[in-house]
C-alpha positions in Angstrom: -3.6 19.2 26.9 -3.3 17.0 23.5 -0.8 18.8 21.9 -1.7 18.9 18.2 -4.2 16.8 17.9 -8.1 17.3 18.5 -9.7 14.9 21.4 -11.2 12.7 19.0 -7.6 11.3 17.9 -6.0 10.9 21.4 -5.0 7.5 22.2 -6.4 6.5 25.3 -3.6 3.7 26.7 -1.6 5.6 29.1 -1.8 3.6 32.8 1.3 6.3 33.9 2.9 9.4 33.9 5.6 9.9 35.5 8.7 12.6 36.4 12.1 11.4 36.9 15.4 13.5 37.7 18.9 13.5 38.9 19.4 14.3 43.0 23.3 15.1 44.0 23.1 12.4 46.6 19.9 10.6 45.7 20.8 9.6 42.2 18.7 9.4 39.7 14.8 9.3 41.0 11.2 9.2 40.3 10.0 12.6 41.8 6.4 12.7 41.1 3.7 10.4 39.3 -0.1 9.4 38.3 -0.8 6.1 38.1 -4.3 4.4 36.5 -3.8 1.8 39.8 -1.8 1.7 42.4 -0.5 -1.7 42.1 1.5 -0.5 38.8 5.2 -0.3 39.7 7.4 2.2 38.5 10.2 1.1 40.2 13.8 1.5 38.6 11.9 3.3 35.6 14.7 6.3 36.5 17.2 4.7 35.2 15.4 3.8 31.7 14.2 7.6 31.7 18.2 8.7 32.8 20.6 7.0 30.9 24.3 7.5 31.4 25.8 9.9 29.3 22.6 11.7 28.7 23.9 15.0 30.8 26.4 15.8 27.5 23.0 16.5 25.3 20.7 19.4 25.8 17.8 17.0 25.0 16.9 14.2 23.4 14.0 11.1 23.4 13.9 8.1 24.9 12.0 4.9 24.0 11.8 1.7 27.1 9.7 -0.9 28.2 8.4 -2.0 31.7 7.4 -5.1 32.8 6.0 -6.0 29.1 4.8 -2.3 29.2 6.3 0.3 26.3 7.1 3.8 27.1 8.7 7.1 26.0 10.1 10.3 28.0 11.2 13.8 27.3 14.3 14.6 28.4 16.2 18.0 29.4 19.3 19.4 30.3 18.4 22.7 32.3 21.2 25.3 33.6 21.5 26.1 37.2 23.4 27.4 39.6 22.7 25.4 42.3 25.1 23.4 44.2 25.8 19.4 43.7 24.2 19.7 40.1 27.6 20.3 37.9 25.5 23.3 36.3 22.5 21.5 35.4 19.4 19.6 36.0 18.8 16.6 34.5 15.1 15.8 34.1 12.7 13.7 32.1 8.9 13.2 31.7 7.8 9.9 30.6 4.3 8.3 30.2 4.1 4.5 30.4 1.7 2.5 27.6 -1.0 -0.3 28.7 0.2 -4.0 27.1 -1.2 -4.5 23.9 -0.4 -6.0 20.7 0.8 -3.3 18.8 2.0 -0.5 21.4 2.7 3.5 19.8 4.6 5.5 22.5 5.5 7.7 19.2 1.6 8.9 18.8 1.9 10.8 22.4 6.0 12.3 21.4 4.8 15.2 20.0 2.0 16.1 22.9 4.3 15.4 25.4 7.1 17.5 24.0 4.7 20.3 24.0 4.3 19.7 28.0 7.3 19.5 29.1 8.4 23.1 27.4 5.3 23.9 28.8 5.9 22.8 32.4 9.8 23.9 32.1 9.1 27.9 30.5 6.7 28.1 33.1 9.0 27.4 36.2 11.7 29.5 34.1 9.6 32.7 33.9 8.7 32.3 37.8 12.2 31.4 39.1 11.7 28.2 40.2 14.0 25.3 39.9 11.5 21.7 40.6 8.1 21.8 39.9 6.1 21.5 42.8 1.8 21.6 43.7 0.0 23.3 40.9 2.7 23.2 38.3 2.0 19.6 37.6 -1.3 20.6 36.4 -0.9 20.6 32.7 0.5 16.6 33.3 -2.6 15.7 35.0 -4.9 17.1 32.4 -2.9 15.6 29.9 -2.9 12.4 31.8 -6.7 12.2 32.0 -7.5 13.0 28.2 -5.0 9.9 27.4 -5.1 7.4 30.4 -6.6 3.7 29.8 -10.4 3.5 29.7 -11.3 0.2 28.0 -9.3 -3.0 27.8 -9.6 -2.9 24.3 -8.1 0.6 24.8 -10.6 1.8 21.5 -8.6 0.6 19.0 -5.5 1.8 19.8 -3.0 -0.9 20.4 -4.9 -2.8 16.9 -2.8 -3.7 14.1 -4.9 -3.9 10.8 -1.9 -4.1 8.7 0.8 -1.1 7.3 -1.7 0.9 5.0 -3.9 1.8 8.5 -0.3 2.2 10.2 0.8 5.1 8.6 -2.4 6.4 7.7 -3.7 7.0 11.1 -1.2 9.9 11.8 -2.1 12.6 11.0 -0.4 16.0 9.1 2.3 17.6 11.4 5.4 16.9 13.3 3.0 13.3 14.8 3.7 11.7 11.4 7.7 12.1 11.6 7.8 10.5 15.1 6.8 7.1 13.6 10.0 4.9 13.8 9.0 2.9 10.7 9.0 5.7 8.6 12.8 6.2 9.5 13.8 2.9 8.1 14.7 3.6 4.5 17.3 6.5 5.8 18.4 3.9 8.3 19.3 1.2 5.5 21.0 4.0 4.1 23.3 4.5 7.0 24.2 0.6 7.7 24.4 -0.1 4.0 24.6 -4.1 3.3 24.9 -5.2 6.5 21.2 -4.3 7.3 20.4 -7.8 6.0 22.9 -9.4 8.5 20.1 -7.4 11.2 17.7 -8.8 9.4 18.4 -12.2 9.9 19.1 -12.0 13.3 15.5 -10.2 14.0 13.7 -13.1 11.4 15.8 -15.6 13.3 14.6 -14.3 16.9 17.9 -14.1 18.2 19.7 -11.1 21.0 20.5 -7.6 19.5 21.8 -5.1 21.5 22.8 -1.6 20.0 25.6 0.1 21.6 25.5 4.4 20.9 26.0 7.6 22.3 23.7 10.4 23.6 21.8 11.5 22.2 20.0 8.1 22.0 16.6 8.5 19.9 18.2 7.4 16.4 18.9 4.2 18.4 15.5 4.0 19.8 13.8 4.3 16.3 16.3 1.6 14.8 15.1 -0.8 17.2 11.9 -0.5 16.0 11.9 -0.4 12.7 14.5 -2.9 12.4 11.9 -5.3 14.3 9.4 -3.7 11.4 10.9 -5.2 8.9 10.0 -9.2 10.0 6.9 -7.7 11.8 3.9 -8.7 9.6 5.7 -12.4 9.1 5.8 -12.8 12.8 2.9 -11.0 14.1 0.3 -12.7 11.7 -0.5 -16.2 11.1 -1.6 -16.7 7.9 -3.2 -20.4 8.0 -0.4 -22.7 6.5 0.7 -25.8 7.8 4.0 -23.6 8.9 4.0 -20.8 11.4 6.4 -19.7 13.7 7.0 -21.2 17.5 6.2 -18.0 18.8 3.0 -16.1 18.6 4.6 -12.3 18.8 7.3 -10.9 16.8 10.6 -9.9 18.4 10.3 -7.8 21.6 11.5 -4.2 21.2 12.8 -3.4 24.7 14.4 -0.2 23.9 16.8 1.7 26.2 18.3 -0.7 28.9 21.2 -0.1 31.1 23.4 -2.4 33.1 20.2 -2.9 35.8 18.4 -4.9 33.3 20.7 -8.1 33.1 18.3 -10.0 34.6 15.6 -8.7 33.1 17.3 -9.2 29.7 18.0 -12.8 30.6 14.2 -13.1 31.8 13.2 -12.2 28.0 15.9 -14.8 26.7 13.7 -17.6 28.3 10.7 -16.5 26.2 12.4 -17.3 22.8 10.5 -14.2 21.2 13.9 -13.2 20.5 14.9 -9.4 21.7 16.3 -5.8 20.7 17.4 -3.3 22.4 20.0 -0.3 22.8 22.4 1.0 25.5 24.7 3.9 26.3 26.8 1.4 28.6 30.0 0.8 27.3 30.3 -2.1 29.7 28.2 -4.3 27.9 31.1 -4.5 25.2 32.9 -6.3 28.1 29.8 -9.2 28.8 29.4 -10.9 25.1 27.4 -13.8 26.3 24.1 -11.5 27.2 23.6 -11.0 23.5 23.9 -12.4 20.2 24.5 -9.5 17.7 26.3 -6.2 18.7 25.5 -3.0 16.7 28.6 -0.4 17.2 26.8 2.6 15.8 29.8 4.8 17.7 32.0 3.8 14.5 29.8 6.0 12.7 29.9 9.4 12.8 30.3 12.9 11.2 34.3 12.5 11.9 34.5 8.6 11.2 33.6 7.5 7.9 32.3 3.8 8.7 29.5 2.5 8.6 28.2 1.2 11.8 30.5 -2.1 12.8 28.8 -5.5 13.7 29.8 -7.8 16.3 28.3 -11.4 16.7 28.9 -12.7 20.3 30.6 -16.6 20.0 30.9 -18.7 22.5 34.8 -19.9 23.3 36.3 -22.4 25.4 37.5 -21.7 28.7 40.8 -22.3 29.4 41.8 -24.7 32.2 44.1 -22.1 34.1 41.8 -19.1 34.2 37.6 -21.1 34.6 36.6 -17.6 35.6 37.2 -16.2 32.2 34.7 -15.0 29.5 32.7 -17.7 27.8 32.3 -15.5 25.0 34.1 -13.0 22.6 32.8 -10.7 19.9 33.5 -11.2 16.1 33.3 -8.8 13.2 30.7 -10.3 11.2 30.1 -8.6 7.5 27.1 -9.1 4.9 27.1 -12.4 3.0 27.8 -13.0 -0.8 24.3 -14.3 -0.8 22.7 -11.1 0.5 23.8 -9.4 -2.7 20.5 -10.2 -4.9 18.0 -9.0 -1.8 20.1 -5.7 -1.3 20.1 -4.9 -5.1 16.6 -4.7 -4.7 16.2 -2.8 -1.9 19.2 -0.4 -2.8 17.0 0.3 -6.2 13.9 1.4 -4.4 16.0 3.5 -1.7 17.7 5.0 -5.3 13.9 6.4 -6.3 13.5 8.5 -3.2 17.3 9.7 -3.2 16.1 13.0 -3.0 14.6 12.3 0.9 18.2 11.1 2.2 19.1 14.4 3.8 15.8 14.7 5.7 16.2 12.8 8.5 18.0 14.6 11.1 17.0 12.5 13.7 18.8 9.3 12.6 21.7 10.9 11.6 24.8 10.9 13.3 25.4 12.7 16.6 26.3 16.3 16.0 26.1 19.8 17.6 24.5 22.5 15.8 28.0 24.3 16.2 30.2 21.0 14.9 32.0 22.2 11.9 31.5 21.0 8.6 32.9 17.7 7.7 36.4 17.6 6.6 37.1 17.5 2.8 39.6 14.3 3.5 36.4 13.1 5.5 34.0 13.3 2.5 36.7 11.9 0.2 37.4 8.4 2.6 33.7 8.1 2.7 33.4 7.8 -0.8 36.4 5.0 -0.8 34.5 3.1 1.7 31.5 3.5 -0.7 33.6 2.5 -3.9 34.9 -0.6 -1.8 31.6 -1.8 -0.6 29.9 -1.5 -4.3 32.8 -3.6 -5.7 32.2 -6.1 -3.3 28.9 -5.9 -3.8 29.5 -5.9 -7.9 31.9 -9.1 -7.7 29.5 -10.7 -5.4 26.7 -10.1 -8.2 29.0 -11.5 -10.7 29.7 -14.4 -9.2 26.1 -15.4 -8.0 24.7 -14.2 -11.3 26.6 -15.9 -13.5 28.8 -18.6 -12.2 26.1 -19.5 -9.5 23.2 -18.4 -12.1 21.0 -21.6 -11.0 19.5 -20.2 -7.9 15.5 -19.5 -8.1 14.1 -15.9 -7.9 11.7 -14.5 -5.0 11.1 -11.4 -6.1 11.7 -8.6 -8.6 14.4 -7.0 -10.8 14.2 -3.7 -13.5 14.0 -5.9 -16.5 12.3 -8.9 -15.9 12.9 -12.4 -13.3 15.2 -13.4 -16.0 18.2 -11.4 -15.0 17.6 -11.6 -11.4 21.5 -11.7 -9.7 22.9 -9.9 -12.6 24.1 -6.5 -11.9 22.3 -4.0 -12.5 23.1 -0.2 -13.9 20.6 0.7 -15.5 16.5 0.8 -15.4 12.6 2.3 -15.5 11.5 1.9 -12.4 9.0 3.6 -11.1 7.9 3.5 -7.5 3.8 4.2 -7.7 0.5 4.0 -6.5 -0.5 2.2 -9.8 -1.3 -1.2 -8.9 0.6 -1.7 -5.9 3.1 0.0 -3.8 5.8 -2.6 -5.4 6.5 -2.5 -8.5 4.4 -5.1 -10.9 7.0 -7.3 -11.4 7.9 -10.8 -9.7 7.0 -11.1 -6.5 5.7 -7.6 -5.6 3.0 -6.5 -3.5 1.6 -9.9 -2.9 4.5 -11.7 -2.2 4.2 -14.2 -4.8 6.5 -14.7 -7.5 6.0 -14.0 -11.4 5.3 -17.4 -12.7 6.3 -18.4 -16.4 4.0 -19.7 -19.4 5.5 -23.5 -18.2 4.4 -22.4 -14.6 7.7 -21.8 -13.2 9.6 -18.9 -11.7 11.4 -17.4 -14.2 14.5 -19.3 -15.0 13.9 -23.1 -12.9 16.9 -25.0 -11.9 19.4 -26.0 -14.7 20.0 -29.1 -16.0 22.9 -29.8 -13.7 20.7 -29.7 -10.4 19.3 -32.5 -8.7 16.0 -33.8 -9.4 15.0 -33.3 -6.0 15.8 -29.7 -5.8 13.9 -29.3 -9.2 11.3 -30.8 -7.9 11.0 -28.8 -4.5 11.6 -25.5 -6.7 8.3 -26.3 -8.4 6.3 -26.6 -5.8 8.1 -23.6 -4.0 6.7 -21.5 -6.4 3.3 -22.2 -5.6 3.5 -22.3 -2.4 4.9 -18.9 -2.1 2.3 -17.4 -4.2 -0.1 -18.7 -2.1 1.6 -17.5 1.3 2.4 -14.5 -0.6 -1.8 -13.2 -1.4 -2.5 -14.5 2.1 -0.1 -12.7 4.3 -0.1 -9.4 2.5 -3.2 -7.4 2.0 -3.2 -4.7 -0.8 -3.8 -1.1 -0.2 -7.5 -0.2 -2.0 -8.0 2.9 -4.5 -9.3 4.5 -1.2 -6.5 4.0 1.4 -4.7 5.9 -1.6 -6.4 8.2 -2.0 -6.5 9.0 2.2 -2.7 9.2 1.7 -2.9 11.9 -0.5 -5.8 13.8 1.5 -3.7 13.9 4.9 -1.0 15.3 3.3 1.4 12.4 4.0 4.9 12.7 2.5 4.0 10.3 0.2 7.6 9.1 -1.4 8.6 8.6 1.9 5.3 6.7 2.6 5.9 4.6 -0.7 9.2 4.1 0.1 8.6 2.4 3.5 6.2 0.5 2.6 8.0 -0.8 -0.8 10.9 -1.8 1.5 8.9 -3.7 3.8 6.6 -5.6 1.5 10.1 -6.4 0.0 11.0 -8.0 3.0 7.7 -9.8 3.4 8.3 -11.4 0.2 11.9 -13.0 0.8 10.4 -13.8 4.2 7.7 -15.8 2.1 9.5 -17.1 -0.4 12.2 -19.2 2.0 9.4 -20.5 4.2 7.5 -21.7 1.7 11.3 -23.5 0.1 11.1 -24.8 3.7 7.9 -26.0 3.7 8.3 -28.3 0.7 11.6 -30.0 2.2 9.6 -30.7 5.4 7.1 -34.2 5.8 4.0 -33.8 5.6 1.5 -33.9 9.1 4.3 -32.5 10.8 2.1 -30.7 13.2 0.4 -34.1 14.2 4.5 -35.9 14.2 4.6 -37.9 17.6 7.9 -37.0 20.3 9.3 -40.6 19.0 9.5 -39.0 15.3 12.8 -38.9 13.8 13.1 -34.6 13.8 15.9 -34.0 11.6 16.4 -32.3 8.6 19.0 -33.3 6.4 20.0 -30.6 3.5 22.9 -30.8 1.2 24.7 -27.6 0.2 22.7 -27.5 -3.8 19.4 -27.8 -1.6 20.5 -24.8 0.9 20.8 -23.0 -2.6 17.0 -23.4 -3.2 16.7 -20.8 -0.4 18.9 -18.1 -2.0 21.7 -18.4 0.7 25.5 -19.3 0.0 26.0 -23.1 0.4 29.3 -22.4 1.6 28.5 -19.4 4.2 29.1 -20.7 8.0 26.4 -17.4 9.0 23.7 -18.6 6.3 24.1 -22.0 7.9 23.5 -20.8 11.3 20.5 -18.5 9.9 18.7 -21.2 8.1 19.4 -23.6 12.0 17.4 -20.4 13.3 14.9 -20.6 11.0 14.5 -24.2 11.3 14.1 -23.9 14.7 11.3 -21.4 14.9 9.1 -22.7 11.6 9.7 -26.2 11.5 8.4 -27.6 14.4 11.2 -28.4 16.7 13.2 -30.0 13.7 17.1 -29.5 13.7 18.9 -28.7 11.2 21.7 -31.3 9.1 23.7 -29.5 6.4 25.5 -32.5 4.3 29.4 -31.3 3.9 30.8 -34.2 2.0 33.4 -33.8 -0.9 30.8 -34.5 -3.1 28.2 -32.2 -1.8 30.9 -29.7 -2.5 31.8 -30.1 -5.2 28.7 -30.8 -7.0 27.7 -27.2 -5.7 30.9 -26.1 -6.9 31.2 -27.5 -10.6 27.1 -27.9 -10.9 27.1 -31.5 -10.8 24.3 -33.7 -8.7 
């Protein structure tokens, strides 16, 4: 069985399918199974496949991992009658994914959803309540037309870059279930504070997403959250600066409270990690993670947006040693995050019309919840109102009063009024030329130079010398790093688009956002690369690693000089692409206030 697809398009990298459920006195257990060997364990994969609180949803999707292994399960709420249950069964199918560099439990979703109704009608229409002998023959038949035949697995875990991504699914329901896809609806929902995500990710650090069932939206924000630094960390593109780690940020999906050690196990390898949970006890143990997504705050009856948390580590206090070592913080957006989410609020503005479609990632509901409160509607326009007027003040103030900072990528109306606000424009998100619009940095990641070779408006007369001079060559450099990192899609890859029948705003959309994000991703590593000596590769242990920057020079990389977060982010970043260098930020009076009143 290959659900929609023909046999020439299934994925063969399946090494286990497996069939977990809830027992009265048991708990939750894995019932039945096919393995590709039989030294793959499945153990505890019941509890990934189970979650708590999954008995209050009827069904619902779940993403996981194993042992460095990516996975996805079906899973159903059935009514019976039987005694110990509570008045239902709770059961889920999953299939487990051979390791490879770019895993896709989302190509099988669709298949697999197929089989379980299959497997589940059919014990309905006899009278049956567990699936026993022959009734596991549709999972075994779709086991062997997917399961792992090559170690190269035929192509399937490849990644040949975002055009092939989305244009190897096909038309149908398979398209939806990629997560990426989901990600400008998703920026919708956290608003602003997506960038303070997206730091963390680019910064490797802990992210842990706290819901409720049903758990699936969460599941695809983990991954196309990771999406959005994916290309910059998965690909090295030759320069004397790439990252300490080879892979981008694990995606871990669904973990519960028996992962601790697990989760501290993926702490060691510095990839950085995120994942989600349905275990409200995690609020209670700060110090496993780094970044806490509420998504509970946000909900057809609450009108927040999702609420951020950054774990910080606190003092213990003489009398009580036993006490937490860490608390959580409300942390918001920063000033400086203002120019990179105009830009990305203007492209999700030219696909307004696909907001609605995403039922999946939208709040948790019941097809029998009424409809949202008028007073309901009318706060969440206030909370809207608010956030725009911070986000208009913020313009104002880095547009104008702070109006020395170089550009990395676009606006409407030209570099020149890049961190102005903006109300007004022709843009037009096409295939003509690239999926970005033709302006600044665009598609390739590399800035729009001036006649004198700059980009845009340089440094004003007030800045120092050396930041003028570092701007200069930043502008090369990120062109450079720009064209190399980021392939452009052909006349024929646009074409295939249209021939498959993609949704093709949505397709531009994504892809728009993320080469967005591959060009601010560019553009401050190459700013870091020109404060950084050269040979540092070939620097010997005895070699003085620090990096001294003062706040006008933490300005060259479009962060707020005065902003304790964008501090910590640029330590991260530091950290991972500068070679074991550490990070000095200079915080005399006259650092100040020459960043203040423009004076070097």
């Amino acid at each position: 069985m290959s659900g929609s697809n023909t046999d020439k398009d299934v994925p063969q990298d399946l090494v286990a399918i497996f069939h977990a459920s809830f027992h009265p006195t048991q708990g939750n257990v894995v019932d039945w199974s096919l393995k590709a060997s039989d030294d793959l364990s499945l153990d505890h994969l019941e509890f990934s496949a189970l979650p708590s609180g999954l008995h209050l949803v009827e069904q619902d999707v779940v993403y996981f991992t194993k042992d460095g292994q990516h996975g996805v399960c079906i899973f159903r709420r059935r009514k019976t009658t039987e005694q110990g249950h509570r008045g239902f069964r709770l059961t889920s199918l999953g299939i487990l994914l051979a390791k490879s560099r770019r895993p896709r439990p989302w190509r099988h979703v669709a298949a697999l959803k197929e089989l379980t109704s299959a497997i589940y009608s059919r014990l309905e229409s006899s009278g049956q309540l567990q699936p026993t002998g022959s009734d596991w023959d549709p999972a075994e038949a779709f086991f062997e037309a997917r399961k792992i035949r090559r170690a190269d697995l035929g192509g399937a875990g490849d990644w040949n870059g975002w055009g092939e991504e989305f244009g190897i699914e096909k038309v149908g329901s398979t398209a939806l279930n990629v997560p990426t896809l989901h990600l400008p609806h998703l920026l919708r929902i956290i608003g602003p504070s997506s960038l303070t995500l997206f730091k963390y990710i680019l910064g490797r650090q802990r992210i842990l997403i706290y819901t409720l069932p049903p758990v699936e939206a969460a599941c695809i924000l983990c991954q196309a959250a990771a999406d959005m630094c994916y290309e910059a960390q998965a690909t090295a593109d030759g320069s004397r600066i790439n990252g300490r780690s080879k892979d981008p940020i694990s995606v871990l999906g669904m973990v519960t409270l028996t992962d601790l050690d697990r989760l501290h196990v993926e702490t060691q390898t510095g990839r950085g990690w995120i994942a989600c949970t349905t275990d409200a006890i995690f609020l209670e143990k700060p110090s496993h993670y780094d970044l806490l997504i509420d998504l509970t705050t946000s909900t057809p009856n609450k009108a927040t947006r999702p609420t951020f948390y950054a774990s910080k580590s606190i003092s213990p206090s003489p009398a009580s040693p036993k006490a937490s070592t860490h608390r959580l913080s409300t942390i918001r957006f920063a000033w400086s995050d203002v120019k990179l989410w105009n830009e990305i609020e203007r492209i999700l503005e030219l696909d307004a019309d696909q907001s609605g479609h995403h039922s999946c990632c939208g709040p948790s509901s019941s097809p029998d919840s009424p409809a949202k409160p008028k007073f309901v509607s009318t706060w969440t326009d206030a909370w809207r109102v608010y956030e725009d007027v911070c986000i208009i003040c913020a313009g104002l103030w880095l547009g104008t009063w702070r109006g020395n900072s170089t550009q990395s990528y676009s606006t409407a109306n030209g570099p020149e009024n890049w961190g102005a606000v903006h109300l007004e424009g022709d843009d037009d998100l096409t295939m003509s030329g690239s999926y970005v619009r033709n302006v600044g940095m665009g598609i390739e990641g590399g800035p729009k130079a001036t006649a004198s070779g700059g980009i845009g408006n340089t440094v004003g007369s007030s800045s120092s010398s050396r930041v003028q001079h570092r701007l200069s060559s930043s502008s090369k450099a990120t062109s450079r790093s720009g064209r190399s990192r980021t392939r452009q899609a052909s006349p024929v890859e646009r074409d295939e688009f249209a021939q498959q029948g993609h949704n093709d705003s949505q397709v531009l959309t994504t892809m728009a956002l993320l080469q967005t994000f591959h060009a601010h991703i560019s553009f401050q590593l190459s700013v870091l690369e020109t404060f950084l000596p050269k040979g540092i590769s070939h620097m010997g242990p005895e070699a003085d690693r620090t990096l001294s920057l003062t706040p006008k020079e933490i300005l060259a990389f479009e962060l707020g000089p005065l902003s304790s977060f964008d501090a910590k982010y640029l330590e991260w970043i530091v950290a991972e692409y500068a070679s074991g260098h550490r990070l000095v930020i200079k915080r005399g009076w006259r650092d100040l206030f020459g960043v203040i009143f423009g004076y070097s």
